[in-house]
C-alpha positions in Angstrom: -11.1 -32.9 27.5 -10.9 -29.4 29.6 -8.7 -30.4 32.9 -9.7 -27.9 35.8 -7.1 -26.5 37.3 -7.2 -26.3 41.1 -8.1 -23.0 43.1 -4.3 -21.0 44.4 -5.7 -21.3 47.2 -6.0 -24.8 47.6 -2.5 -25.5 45.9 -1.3 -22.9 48.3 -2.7 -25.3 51.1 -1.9 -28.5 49.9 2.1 -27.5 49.4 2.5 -25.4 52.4 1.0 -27.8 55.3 3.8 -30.5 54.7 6.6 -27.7 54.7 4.7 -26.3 58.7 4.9 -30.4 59.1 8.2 -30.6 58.2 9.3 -27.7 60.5 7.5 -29.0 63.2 9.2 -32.5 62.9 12.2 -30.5 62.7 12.0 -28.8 65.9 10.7 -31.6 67.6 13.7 -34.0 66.2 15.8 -30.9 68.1 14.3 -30.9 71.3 14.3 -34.9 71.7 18.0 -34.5 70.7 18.6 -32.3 73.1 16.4 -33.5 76.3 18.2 -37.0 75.4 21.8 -35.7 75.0 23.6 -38.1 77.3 21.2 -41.3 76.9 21.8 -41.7 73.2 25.6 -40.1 73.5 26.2 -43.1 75.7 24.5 -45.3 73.6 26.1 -44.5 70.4 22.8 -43.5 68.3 23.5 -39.4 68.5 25.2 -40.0 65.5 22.2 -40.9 63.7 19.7 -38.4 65.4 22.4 -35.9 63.9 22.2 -37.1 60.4 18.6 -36.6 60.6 18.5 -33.6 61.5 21.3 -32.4 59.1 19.0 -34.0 56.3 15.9 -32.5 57.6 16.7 -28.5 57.8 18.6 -28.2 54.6 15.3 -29.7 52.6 13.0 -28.2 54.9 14.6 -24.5 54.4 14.7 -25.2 50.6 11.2 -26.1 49.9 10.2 -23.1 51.7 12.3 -20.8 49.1 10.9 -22.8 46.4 7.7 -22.1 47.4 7.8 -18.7 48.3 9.5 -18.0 44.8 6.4 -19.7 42.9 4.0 -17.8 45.1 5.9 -14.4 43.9 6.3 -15.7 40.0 2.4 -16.2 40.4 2.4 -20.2 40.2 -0.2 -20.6 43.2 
């Protein structure tokens, strides 16, 4: 049986939208963080915003290199 294989363009698509989403959900994890500083300071949940985010970068800025080095290797 002869797979097809998708169109680079469409792989292109469907692994570099959830990377923009990621960024996105990154920067908008940031700015609640910050507009909410002293709110969930006093309550004791900054600590967990701050894990988040310190999860969320680090995986965000490596999928990006990943992808960008299988673009240049001529994966997608």
């Amino acid at each position: 049986m002869d797979q097809q294989k998708m169109p680079p363009a469409v792989l292109r698509l469907l692994v570099i939208f959830p990377n923009v989403l990621s960024y996105l959900l990154l920067g908008g994890l940031i700015f609640y963080v910050m507009s909410n500083y002293e709110l969930l300071k006093s309550s004791e949940n900054l600590k967990v915003w701050l894990i988040f985010i310190a999860v969320l970068a680090p995986a965000a800025v490596y999928t990006t290199f990943s992808i960008v080095k299988k673009i240049r290797a001529g994966h997608m």
